[in-house]
C-alpha positions as CSV (number, residue, x, y, z in Angstrom):
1,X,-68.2,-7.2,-37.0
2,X,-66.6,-6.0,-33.7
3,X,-67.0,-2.8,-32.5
4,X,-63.6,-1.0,-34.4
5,X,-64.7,-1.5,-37.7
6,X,-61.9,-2.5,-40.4
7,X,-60.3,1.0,-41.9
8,X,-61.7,3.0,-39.0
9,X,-59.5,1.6,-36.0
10,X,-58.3,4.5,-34.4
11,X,-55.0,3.2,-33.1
12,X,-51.8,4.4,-34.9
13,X,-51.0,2.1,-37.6
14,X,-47.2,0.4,-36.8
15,X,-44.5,1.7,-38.3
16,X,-42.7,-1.5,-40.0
17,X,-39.7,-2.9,-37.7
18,X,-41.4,-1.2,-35.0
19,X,-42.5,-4.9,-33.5
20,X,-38.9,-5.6,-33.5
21,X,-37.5,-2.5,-32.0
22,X,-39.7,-2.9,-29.3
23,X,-38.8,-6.3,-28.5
24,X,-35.3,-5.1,-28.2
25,X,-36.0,-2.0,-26.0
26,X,-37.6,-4.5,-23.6
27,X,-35.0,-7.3,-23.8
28,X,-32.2,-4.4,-22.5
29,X,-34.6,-3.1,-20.2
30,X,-34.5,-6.7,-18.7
31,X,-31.1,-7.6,-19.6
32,X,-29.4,-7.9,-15.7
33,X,-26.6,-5.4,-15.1
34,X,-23.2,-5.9,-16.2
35,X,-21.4,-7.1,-12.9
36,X,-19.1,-4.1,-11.0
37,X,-15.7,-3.6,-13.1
38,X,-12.7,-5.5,-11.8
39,X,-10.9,-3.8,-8.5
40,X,-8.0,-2.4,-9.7
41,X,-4.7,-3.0,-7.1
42,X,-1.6,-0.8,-6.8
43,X,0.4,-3.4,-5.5
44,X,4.4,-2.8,-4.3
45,X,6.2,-5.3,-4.7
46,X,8.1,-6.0,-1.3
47,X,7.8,-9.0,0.7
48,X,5.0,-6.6,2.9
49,X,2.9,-7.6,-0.3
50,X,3.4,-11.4,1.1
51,X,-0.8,-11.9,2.0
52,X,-1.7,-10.2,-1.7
53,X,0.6,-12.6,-3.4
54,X,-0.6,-15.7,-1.5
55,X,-5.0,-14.7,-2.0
56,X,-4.1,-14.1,-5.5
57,X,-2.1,-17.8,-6.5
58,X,-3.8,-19.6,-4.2
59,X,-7.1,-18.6,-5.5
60,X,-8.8,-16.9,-2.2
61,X,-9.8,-13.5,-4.1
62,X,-11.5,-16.2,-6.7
63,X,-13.3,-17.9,-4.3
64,X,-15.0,-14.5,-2.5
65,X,-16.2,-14.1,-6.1
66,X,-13.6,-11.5,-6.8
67,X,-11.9,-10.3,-9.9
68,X,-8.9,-7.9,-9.2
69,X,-6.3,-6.4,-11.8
70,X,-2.8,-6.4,-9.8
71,X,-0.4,-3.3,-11.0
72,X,2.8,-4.0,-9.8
73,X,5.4,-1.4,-8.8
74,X,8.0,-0.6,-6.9
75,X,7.1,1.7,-3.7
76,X,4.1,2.5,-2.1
77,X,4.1,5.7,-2.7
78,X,3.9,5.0,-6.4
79,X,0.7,2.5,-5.5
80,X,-0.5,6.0,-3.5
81,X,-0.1,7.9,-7.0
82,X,-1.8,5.4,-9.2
83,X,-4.4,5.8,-6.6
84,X,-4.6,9.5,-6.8
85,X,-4.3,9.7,-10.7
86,X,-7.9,7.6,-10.7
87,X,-5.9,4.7,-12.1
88,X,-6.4,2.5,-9.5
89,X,-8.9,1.3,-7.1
90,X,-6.6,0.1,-3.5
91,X,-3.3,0.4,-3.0
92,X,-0.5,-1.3,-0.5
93,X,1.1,1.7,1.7
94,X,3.4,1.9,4.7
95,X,1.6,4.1,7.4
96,X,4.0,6.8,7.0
97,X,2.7,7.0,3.2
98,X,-0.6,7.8,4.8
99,X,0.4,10.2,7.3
100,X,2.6,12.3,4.8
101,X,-0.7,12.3,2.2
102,X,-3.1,13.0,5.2
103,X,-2.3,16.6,5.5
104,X,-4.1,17.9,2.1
105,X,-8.4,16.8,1.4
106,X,-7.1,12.9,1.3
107,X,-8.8,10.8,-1.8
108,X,-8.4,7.6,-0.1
109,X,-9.2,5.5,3.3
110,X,-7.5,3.7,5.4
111,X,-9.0,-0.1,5.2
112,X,-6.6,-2.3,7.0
113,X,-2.9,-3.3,8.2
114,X,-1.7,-6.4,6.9
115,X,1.5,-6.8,8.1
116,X,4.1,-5.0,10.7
117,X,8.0,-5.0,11.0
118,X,10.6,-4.1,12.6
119,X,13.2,-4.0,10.2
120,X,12.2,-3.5,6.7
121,X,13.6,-0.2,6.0
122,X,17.7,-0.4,6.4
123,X,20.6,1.5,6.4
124,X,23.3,0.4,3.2
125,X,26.4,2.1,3.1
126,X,28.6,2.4,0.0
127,X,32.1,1.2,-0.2
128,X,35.0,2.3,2.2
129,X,33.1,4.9,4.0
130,X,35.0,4.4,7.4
131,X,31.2,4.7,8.7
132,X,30.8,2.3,11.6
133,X,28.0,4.2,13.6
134,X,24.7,6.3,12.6
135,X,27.0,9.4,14.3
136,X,29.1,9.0,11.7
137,X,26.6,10.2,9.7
138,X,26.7,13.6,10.1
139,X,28.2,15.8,7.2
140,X,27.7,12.6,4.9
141,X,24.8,12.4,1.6
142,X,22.6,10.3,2.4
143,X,19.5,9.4,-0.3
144,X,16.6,8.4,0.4
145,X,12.4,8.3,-0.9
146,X,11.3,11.5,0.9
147,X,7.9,11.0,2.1
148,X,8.0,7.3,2.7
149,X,8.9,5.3,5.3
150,X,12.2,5.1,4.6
151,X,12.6,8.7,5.1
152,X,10.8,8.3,8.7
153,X,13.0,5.4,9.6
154,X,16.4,7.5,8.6
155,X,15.3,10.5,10.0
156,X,14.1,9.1,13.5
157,X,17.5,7.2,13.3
158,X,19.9,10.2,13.2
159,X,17.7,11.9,16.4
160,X,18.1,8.5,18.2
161,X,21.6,9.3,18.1
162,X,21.8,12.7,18.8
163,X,22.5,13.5,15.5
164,X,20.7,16.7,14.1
165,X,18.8,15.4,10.8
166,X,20.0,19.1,9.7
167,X,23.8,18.0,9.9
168,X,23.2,15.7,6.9
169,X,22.2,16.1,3.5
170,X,19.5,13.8,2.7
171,X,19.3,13.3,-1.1
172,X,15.4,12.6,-2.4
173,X,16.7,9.3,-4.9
174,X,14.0,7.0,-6.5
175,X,15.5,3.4,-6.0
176,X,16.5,2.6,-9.2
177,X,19.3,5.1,-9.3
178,X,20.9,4.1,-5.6
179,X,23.5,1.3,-7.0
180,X,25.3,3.6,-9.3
181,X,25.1,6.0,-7.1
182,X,26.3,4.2,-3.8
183,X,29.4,2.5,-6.4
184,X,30.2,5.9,-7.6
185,X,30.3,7.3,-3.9
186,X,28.2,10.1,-5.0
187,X,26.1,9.3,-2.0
188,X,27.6,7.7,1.2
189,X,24.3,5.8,2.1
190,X,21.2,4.9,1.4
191,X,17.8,4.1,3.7
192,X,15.3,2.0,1.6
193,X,12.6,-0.9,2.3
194,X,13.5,-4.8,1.2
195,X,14.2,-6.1,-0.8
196,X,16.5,-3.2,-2.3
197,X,19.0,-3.6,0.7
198,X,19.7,-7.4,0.1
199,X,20.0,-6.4,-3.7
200,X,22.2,-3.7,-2.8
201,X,24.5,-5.7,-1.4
202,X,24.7,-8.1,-4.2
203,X,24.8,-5.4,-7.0
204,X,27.4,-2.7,-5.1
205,X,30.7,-4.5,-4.0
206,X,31.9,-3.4,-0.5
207,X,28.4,-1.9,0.7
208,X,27.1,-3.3,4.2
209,X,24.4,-2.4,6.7
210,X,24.4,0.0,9.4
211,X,22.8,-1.1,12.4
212,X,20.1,1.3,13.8
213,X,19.5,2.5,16.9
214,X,15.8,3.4,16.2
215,X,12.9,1.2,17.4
216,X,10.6,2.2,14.0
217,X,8.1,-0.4,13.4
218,X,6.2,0.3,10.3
219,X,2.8,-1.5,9.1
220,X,1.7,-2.2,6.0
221,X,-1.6,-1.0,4.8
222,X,-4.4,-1.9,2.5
223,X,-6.2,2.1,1.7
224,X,-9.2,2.6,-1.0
225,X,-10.1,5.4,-2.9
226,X,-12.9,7.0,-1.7
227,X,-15.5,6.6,-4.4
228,X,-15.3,3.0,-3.3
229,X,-16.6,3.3,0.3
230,X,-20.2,2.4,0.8
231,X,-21.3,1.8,-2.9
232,X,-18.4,-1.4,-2.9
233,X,-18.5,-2.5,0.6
234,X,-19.2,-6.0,-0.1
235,X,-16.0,-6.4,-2.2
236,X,-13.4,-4.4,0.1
237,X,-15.2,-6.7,2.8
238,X,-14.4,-10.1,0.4
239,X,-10.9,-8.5,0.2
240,X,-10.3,-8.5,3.7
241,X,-11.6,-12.1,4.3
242,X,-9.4,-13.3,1.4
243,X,-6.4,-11.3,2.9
244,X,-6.8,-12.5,6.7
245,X,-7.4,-16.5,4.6
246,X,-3.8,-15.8,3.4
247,X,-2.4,-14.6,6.6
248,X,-3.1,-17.9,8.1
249,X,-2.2,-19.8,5.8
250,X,1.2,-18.0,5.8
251,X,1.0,-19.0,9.4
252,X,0.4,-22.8,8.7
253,X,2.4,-22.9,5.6
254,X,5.2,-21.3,6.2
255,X,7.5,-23.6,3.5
256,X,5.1,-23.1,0.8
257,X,4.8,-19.0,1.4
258,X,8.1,-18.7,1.3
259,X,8.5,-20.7,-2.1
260,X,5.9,-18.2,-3.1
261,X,7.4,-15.2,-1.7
262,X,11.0,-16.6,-3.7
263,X,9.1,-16.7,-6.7
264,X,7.1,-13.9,-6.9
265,X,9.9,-11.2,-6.1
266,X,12.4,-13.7,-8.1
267,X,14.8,-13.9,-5.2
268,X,16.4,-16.8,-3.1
269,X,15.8,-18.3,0.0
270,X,18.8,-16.3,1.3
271,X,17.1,-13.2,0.8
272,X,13.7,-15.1,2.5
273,X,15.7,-16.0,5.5
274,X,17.2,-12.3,5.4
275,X,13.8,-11.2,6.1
276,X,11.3,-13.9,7.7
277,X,11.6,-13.6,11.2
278,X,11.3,-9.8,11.4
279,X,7.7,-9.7,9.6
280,X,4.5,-10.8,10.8
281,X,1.3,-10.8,8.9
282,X,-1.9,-10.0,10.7
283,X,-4.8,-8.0,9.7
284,X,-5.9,-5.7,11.8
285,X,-6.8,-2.1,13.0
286,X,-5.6,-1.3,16.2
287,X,-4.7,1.1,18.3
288,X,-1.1,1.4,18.0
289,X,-1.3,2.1,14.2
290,X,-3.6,5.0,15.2
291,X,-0.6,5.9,17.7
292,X,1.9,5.7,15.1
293,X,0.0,7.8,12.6
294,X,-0.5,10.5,15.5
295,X,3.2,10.5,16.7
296,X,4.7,10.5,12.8
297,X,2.2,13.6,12.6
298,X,3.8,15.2,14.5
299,X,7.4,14.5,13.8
300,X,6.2,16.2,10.3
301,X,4.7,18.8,11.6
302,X,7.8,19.7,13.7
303,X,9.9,19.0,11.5
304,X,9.0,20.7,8.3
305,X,8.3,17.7,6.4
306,X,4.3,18.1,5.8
307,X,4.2,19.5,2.9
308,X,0.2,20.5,2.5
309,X,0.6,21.2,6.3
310,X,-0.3,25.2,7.4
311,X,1.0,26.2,10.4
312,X,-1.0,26.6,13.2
313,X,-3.9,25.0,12.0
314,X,-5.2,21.5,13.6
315,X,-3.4,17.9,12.8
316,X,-5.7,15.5,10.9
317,X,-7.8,13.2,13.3
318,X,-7.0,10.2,11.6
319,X,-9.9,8.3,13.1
320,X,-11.9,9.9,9.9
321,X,-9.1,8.7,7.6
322,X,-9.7,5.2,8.5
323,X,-13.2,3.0,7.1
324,X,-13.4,0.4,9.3
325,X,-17.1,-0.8,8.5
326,X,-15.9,-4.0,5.8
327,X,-13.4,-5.2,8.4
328,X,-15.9,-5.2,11.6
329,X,-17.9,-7.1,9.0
330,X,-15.6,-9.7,7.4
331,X,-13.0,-9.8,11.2
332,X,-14.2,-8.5,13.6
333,X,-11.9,-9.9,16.0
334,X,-9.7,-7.7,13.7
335,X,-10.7,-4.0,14.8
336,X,-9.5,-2.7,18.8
337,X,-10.0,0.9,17.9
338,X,-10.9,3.2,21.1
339,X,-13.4,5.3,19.1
């Protein structure tokens, strides 16, 4: 006999099943956690989006052990408000996106540029305006995307020529409505980002571009909603090597990013050479985008466009807007920030 004798063993008789349900508690105990839900990417679809485009087909995002859900749209300031809404993860903005959404508690960082140019936003003018100089301009409709870098571009345009932005009415348009109203000649012009300019001119009869005087050069940014940073650095630092991957490879490969770039937005190779020689894809964070954001800033502030802005009270320091721990980690030949 051993010393519990049978029928008086003091431990609790088992419940039947109970061997079972046991055996399952431990097994999800044990079980490995699910792996991190797919990064979610507000993506615009503009020839900016070029490096995006070429990590996704040619596999880089794959290859950094990545799995990203691309939402297409048109704009990045509907990329910013997928962003906001919690119904995305990172989104592709012009700077001046982030400096008009820097003024109220932002939700997002600033990650990286990925690209710069010189002539994205443009200019169209509508059929038989007799418009032949941005002075011209004044007294005219003009529509635009207010807060976006479109707006920046025509507004710093009309000062460069000593026109008063207050001489002209600007018209806030979304882009889908500017052909119909550019052939009706509801509005006389309209300053928007490529590719709608080249599609302007194919889809309104008589419309042409109206050189600039400015010398706005935008950048193109990759920005991440703030529950990301620290607790997903290792992904928006995969991002970022897959991103700066495709830059150079759009560097060696030019033919075959083009052909890309052709069929991703579903354009020609006229609308590729339209655009090629004024864009150049680097990643980076320097100090002249930390110079643009300030100077924009203040072109807001002055001129009445910041809308969360209170008078009187400090600018944002945008140094705190930007997170640049995942580049210094995945380029960082890629960070010249005076901090």
């Amino acid at each position: 006999m051993t010393s519990i004798e049978a029928g008086n063993d003091p431990r609790p008789a088992m419940v039947p099943g109970a061997n079972w349900f046991c055996g399952l508690l431990l097994a999800l105990c044990l079980k490995p956690l699910s792996a991190a839900e797919p990064l979610r990417l507000a993506l615009s679809m503009t020839p900016l989006s070029l490096p995006i485009f070429v990590a996704d087909r040619q596999g880089f995002f794959a290859d950094e052990g990545l799995r990203l859900q691309l939402q297409e749209v048109v704009g990045g300031h509907r990329a910013l408000q997928l962003l906001q809404e919690g119904k995305a993860d990172l989104a592709t903005v012009s700077e001046a996106v982030v400096m008009f959404n820097s003024f109220g508690p932002p939700q997002f960082a600033l990650l990286a540029s990925f690209v710069s140019s010189s002539n994205d936003s443009k200019l169209v003018l509508g059929p038989n305006t007799k418009i032949t100089q941005v002075k011209d301009l004044k007294g005219r409709r003009i529509g635009t995307v207010m807060g976006t870098s479109s707006h920046y571009m025509l507004d710093t345009s009309l000062l460069a020529s000593g026109v008063d932005p207050k001489a002209v009415q600007i018209i806030h348009l979304q882009p889908e409505a500017m052909a119909d109203l550019l052939k009706t000649g509801e509005v006389d012009a309209v300053a928007i980002w490529e590719p709608l300019p080249f599609k302007l001119l194919q889809a309104v009869p008589g419309s042409s571009i109206l050189p600039t005087t400015g010398s706005y050069r935008l950048s193109f940014n990759l920005i991440a909603a703030k529950s990301l940073l620290g607790a997903r650095d290792d992904e928006l630092e995969k991002v970022l090597r897959a991103l700066d991957r495709a830059a150079r490879f759009i560097a060696a490969q030019p033919a075959m990013a083009q052909k890309l770039l052709r069929e991703r937005l579903k354009l020609d190779q006229a609308f590729v050479d339209w655009i090629w020689n004024d864009t150049h894809y680097r990643i980076s964070l320097d100090q002249w985008l930390l110079s643009s954001l300030e100077a924009e800033s203040r072109w807001a502030r002055q001129g009445g466009h910041a809308k969360d802005y209170v008078k009187g009270t400090s600018a944002p320091n945008y140094l705190d807007l930007i997170y640049a721990k995942p580049l210094r980690k995945a380029l960082p030949s890629g960070v010249g920030l005076i901090e």
